[in-house]
C-alpha positions in Angstrom: -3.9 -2.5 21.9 -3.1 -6.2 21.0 1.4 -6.4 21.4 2.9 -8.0 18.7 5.3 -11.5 20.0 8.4 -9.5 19.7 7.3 -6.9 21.9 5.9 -9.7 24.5 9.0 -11.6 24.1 11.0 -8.9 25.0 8.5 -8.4 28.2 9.2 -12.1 29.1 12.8 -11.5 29.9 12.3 -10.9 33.0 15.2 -9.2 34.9 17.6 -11.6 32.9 19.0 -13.7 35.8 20.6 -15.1 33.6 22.2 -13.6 30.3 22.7 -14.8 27.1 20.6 -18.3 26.2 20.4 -21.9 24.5 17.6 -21.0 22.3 17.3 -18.5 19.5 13.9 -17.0 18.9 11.8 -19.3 15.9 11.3 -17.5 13.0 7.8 -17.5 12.8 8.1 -15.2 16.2 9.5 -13.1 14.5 7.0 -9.7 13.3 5.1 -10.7 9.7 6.0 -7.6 8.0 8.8 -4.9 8.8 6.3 -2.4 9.7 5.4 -4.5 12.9 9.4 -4.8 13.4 9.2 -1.5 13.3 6.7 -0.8 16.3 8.4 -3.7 18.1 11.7 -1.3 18.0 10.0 1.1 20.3 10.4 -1.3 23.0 14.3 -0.7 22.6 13.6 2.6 23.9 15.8 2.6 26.9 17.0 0.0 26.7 20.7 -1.5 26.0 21.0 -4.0 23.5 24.2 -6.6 23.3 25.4 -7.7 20.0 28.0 -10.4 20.7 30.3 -12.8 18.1 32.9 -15.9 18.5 35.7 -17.2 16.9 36.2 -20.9 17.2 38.7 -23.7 16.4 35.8 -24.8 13.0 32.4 -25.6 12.2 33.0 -29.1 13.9 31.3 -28.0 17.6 30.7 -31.0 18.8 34.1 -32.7 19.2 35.9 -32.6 22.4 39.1 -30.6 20.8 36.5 -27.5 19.4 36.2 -24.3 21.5 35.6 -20.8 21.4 39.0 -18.7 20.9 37.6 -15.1 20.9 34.4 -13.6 22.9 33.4 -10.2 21.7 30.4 -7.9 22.5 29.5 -4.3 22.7 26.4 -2.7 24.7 24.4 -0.6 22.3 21.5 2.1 23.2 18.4 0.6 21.3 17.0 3.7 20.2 20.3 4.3 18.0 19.4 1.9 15.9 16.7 4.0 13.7 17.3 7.9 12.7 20.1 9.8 12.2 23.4 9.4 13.5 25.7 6.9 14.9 25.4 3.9 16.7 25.7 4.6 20.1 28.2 2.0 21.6 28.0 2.1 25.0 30.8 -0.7 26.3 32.9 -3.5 24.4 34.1 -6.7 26.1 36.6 -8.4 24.0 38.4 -11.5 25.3 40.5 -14.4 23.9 41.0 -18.2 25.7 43.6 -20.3 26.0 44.4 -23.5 24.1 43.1 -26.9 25.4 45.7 -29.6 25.9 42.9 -31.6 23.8 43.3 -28.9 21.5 46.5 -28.6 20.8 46.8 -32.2 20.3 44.2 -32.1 17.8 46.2 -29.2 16.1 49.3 -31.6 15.9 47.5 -34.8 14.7 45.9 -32.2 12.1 49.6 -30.8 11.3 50.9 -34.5 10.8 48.6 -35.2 8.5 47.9 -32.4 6.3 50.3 -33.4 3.4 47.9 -36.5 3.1 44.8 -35.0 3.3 45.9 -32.3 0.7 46.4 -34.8 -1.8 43.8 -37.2 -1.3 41.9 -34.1 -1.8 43.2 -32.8 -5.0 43.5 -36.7 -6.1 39.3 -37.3 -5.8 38.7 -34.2 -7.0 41.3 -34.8 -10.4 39.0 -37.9 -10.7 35.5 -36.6 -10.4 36.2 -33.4 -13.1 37.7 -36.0 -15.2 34.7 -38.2 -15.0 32.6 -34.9 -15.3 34.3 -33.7 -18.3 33.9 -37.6 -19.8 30.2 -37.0 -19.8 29.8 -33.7 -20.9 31.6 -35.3 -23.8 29.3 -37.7 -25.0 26.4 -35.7 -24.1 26.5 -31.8 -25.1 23.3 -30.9 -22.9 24.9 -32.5 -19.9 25.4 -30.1 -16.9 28.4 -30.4 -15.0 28.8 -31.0 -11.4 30.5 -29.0 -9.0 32.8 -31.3 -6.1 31.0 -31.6 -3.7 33.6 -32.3 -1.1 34.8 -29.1 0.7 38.9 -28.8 0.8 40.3 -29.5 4.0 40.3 -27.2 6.7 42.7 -26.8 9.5 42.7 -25.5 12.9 45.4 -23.4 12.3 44.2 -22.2 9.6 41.1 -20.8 11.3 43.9 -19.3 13.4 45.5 -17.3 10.8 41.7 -16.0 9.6 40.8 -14.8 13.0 44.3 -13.4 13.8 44.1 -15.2 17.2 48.1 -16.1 16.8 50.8 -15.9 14.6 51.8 -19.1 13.1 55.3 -18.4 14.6 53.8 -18.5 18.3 51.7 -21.5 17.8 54.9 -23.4 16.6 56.5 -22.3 19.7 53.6 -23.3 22.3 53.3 -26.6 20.1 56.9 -27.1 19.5 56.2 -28.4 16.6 55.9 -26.4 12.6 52.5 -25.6 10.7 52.8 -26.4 7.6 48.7 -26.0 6.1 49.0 -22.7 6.3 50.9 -20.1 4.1 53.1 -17.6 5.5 51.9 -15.1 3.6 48.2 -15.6 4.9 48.4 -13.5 8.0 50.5 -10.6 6.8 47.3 -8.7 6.3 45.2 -9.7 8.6 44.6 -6.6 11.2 44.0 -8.6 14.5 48.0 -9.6 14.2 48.7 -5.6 15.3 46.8 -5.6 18.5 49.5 -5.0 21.0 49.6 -7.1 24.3 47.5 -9.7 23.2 45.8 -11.8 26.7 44.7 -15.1 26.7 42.0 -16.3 29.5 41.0 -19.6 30.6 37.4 -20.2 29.7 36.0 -19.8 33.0 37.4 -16.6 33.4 36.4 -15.4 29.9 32.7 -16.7 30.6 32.6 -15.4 34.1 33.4 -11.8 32.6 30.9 -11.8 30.0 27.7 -12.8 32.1 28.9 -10.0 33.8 29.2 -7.8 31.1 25.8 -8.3 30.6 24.5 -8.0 33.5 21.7 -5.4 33.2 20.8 -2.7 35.2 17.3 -2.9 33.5 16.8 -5.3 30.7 19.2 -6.2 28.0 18.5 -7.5 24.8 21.4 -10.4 23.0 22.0 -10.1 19.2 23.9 -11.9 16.7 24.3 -12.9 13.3 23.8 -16.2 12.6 22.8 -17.0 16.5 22.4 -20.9 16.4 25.8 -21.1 15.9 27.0 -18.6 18.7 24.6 -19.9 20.8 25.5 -23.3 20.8 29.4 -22.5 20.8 28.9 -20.2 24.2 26.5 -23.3 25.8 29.3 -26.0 25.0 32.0 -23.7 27.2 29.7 -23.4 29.8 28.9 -26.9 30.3 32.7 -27.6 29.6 34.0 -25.0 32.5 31.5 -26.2 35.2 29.2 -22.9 34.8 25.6 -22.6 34.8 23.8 -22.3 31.3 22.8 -19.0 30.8 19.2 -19.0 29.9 17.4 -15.9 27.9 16.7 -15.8 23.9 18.3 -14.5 21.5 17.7 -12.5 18.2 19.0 -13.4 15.0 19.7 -10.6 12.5 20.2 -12.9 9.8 16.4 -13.5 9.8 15.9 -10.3 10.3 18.1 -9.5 7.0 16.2 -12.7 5.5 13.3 -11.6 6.1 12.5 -8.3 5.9 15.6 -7.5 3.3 15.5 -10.2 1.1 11.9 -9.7 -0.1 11.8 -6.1 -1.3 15.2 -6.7 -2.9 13.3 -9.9 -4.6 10.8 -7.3 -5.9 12.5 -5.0 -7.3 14.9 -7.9 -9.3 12.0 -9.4 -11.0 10.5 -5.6 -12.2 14.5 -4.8 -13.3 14.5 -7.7 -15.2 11.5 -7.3 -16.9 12.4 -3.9 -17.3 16.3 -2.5 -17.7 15.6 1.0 -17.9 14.8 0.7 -14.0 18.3 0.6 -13.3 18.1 4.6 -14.6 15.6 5.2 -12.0 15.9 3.7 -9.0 17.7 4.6 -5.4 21.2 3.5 -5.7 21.4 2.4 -2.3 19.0 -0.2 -3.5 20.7 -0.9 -7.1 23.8 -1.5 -5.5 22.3 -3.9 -2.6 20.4 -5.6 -5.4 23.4 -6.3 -7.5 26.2 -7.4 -4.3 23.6 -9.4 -2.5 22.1 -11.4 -5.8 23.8 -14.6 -5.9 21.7 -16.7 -8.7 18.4 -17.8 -9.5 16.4 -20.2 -8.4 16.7 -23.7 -10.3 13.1 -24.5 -10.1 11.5 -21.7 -9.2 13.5 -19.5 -11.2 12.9 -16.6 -8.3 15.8 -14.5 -7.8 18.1 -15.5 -4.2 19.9 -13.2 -2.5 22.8 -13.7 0.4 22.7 -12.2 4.0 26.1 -13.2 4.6 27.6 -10.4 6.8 30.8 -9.8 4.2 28.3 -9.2 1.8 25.8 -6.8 3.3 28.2 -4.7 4.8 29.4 -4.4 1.8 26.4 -3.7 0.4 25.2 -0.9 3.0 28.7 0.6 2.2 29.7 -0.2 5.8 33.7 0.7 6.4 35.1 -2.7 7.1 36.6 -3.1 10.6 38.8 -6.6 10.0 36.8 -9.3 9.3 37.0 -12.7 11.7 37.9 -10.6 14.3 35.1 -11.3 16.9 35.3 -7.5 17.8 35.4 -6.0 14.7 32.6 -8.1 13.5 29.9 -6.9 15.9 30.6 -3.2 15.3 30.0 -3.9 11.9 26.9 -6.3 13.1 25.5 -3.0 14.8 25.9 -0.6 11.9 25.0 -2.3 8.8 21.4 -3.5 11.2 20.9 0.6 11.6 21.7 1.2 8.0 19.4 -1.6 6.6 16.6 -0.5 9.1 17.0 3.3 8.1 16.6 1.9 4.4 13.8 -0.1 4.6 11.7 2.7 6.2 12.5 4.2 2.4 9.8 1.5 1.4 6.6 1.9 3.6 4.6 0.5 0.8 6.9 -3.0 0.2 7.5 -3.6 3.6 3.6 -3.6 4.5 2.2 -5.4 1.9 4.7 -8.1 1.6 5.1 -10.7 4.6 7.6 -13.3 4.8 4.6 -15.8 5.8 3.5 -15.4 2.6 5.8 -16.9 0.3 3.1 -16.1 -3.2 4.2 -12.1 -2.6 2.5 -9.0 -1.6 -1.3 -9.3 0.2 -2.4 -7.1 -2.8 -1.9 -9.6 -5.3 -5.6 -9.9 -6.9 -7.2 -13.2 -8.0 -7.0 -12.9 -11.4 -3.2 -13.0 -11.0 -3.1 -16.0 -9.2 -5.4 -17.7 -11.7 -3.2 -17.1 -13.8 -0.1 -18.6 -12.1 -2.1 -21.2 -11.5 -2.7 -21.9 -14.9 0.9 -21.7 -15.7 2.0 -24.0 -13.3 -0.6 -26.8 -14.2 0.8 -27.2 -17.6 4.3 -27.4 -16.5 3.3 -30.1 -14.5 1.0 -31.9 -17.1 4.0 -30.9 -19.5 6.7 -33.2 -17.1 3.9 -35.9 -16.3 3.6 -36.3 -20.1 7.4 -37.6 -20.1 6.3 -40.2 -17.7 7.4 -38.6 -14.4 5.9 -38.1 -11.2 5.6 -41.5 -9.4 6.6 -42.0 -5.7 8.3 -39.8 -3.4 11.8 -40.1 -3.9 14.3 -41.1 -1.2 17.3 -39.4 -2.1 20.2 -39.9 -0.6 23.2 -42.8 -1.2 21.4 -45.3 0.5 18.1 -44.8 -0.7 15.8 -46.6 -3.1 15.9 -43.8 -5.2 13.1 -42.4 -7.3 9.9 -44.8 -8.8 8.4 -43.9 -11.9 4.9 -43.9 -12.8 5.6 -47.5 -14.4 6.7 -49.0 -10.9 9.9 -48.9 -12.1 12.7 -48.0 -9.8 15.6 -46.1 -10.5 18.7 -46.4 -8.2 20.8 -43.8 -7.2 23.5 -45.4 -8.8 22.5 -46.4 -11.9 23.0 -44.3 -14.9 19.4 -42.9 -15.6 19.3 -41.8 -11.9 20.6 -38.0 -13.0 18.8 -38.0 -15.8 15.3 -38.8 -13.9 16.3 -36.5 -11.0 16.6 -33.6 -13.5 12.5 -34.0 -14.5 11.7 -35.1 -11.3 12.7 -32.6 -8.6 11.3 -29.8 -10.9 8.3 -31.8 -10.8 8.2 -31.9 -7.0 8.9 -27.9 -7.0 6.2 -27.5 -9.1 3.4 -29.2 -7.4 4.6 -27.7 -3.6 4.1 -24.1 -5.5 0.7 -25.2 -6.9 -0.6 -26.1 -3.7 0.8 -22.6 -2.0 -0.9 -21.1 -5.0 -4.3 -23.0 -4.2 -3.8 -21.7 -0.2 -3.1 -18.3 -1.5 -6.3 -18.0 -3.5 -8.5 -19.4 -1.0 -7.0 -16.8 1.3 -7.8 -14.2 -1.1 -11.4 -15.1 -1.7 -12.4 -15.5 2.1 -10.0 -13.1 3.9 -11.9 -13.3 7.5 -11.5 -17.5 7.5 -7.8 -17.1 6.4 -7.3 -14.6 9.8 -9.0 -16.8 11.5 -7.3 -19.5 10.9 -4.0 -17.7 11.6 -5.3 -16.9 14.7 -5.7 -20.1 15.6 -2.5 -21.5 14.6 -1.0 -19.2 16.7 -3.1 -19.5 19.8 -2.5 -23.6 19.5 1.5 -22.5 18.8 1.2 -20.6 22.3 -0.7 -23.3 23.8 1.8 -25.9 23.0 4.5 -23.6 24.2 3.0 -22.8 27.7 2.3 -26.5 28.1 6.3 -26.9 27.8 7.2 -24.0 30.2 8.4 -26.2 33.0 9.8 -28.7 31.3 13.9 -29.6 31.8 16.2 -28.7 29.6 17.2 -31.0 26.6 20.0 -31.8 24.6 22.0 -28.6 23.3 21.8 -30.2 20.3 18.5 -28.4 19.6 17.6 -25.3 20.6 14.6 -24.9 23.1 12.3 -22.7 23.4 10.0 -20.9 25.6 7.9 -18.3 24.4 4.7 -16.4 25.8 2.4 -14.8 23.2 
């Protein structure tokens, strides 16, 4: 029996003499449907899985004043993950590390200038929704921006959301006050009642987890959102002198994206077209329809859902164990992954029929229905061409030539009819990518054995390219390598 690439890439980690990793698994390694997941869980069968977290200083890693403040993980039995139950948690490892000098001078340059950046801040943003506002004024069907320009974010304030000190000791170890930050921000906040708090220096906190993970058979690493923890954990090991660790990781954020999303997208669109569903339906899957739905699509018009963690716990009605805490977040990580797999095995008939290679929907969608889409989306597009769209490319971004028009006529990003003709255009542009996937799909469906064998092939060239890589060095840890057998 042919294995499916989870289940060989679980077989290529090969005693793990090394834990964790630099590279995340690619999606497209990832089972087509959740029923193949599902057969690829027997392979946790025995074996323990590690679901691990971080809380840093920000999003900005690569600066010399980020780092890792918190190191959390727990050792799970794989086979606890499906059935009845609780999640068997083996072990935890829970660990926070000390403050850079680098870091703490960062902190006080931030301090020192907060009250600027605060109200340069709130002084652009005055002037853009004034601007906005203006427009919307002389021109009813105008849609109003959003500011794009996220408020500023301090350290400290990351502090005070992870719990990792009170504002009162980092004052003391800076000698110096924090002032972006509210008093009142932490008096909630769980993390701040853990008694004999211990701070490590990295290499000690690194050190201990490779240890932790060291596997008396094979372990498998888990996280939500991975690139991000990945690349964190890699930074502190170069930074401390230590060896990369080098073994993949899985990301259940695809897994949620994947697998999740797509039923939930289903059942939407048949809710939509018909309320009375609501009535009817499981309410474990109402309620995850309705907290994970954000909005729809503004081309596309399909509904889009959120696997943020905070919201699919919240979802799976998973008891909330004090969020940006590294610990607390991978218990949750661990249960709402058992609850979501115990619901999608609800759905035997979604979860086979729909991949998330297949971006046209279900395998059993029949010709005629395509034809039909088809036909829809050719008139939108010969609908939009009529009002003299659909010229070049466009290059769209500040410095950019912006977009051409059938004419030859350029239109600059700053000129006034560049909104205007991006409005037409980029639903143009979604149009004619969904028409082609629409063609594919159809040819798929009429000749089924050259559309598998063309899969086929893509994946044994995919495997051939990887093997030809297997030796090579590694690369920047600005991108994440990978090394996969099929």
């Amino acid at each position: 029996m042919k294995k499916n690439n989870f289940g060989l890439i679980m077989e290529s980690w090969r005693g793990f003499k090394n834990v964790l990793n630099e590279r995340t698994i690619p999606e497209k390694d990832y089972p087509r449907t959740f029923q193949e997941l599902q057969s690829a869980y027997k392979e946790f069968e025995g074996k323990t899985l590690i679901f691990f977290d971080t809380e840093t200083t920000g999003l900005e890693m690569e600066k010399k004043f980020s780092a890792i403040t918190q190191l959390a993980a727990i050792k799970v039995d794989g086979s606890s993950l499906l059935g009845e139950g609780d999640v068997a948690i083996k072990q935890k490892f829970d660990k926070r590390i000390t403050l850079s000098n680098t870091t703490a001078i960062e902190i006080l340059q931030q301090e020192k200038g907060w009250k600027f950046r605060l109200q340069k801040y709130n002084e652009e943003k005055e002037t853009f929704e004034k601007e906005e506002q203006n427009k919307k004024d002389l021109d009813s069907n105008y849609e109003m921006r959003k500011f794009f320009r996220p408020k500023p974010f301090s350290i400290a304030m990351a502090f005070s959301m992870t719990g990792y000190k009170t504002m009162q000791e980092l004052e003391d170890e800076l000698g110096s006050p924090v002032v972006s930050v509210e008093p009142s921000v932490e008096e909630n906040n769980p993390a701040y009642a853990e008694e004999n708090r211990t701070y490590l220096v990295p290499s000690e906190v690194l050190n201990g987890f490779v240890e932790f993970c060291s596997p008396t058979g094979k372990n498998i690493l888990i996280a939500q959102n991975a690139p991000f923890d990945v690349k964190y954990v890699n930074i502190a090991f170069r930074r401390a002198g230590l060896q990369v660790p080098d073994d993949f990781v899985v990301d259940t954020a695809v897994i949620f994206r994947k697998y999740l999303v797509p039923v939930l997208t289903k059942f939407k669109k048949e809710i939509d077209t018909n309320e009375e569903m609501k009535n009817t339906i499981d309410k474990d899957l109402l309620s995850a329809i309705e907290t994970l739905f954000t909005n729809y699509d503004r081309y596309t018009k399909e509904p889009k859902f959120t696997v943020s963690l905070g919201k699919v716990t919240k979802a799976f009605k998973v008891p909330d164990e004090g969020w940006h805490n590294a610990l607390a977040d991978v218990v949750m990580l661990a249960k709402v992954m058992k609850k979501i797999n115990n619901f999608l095995l609800k759905y035997p008939e979604e979860t086979s029929t729909i991949s998330y290679e297949d971006p046209m929907g279900p395998t059993t969608e029949s010709e005629a229905e395509i034809l039909k889409q088809i036909e829809e989306v050719e008139n939108e597009i010969n609908s939009l061409n009529a009002q003299g769209i659909g010229g070049d490319s466009p290059i769209d971004d500040p410095g950019g030539k912006g977009y051409t028009t059938k004419q030859g006529i350029v239109v600059r990003p700053d000129s006034s009819e560049y909104a205007e003709y991006a409005k037409t255009y980029e639903p143009l542009e979604a149009a004619q990518k969904k028409l082609t996937s629409l063609k594919a799909r159809l040819k798929d469906i009429r000749d089924p054995e050259t559309a598998e064998k063309n899969r086929q092939k893509r994946r044994e060239q995919d495997a051939a390219r990887r093997a030809a890589k297997k030796d090579t060095p590694p690369i920047s840890e600005s991108k994440i390598r990978i090394r996969i057998k099929r």
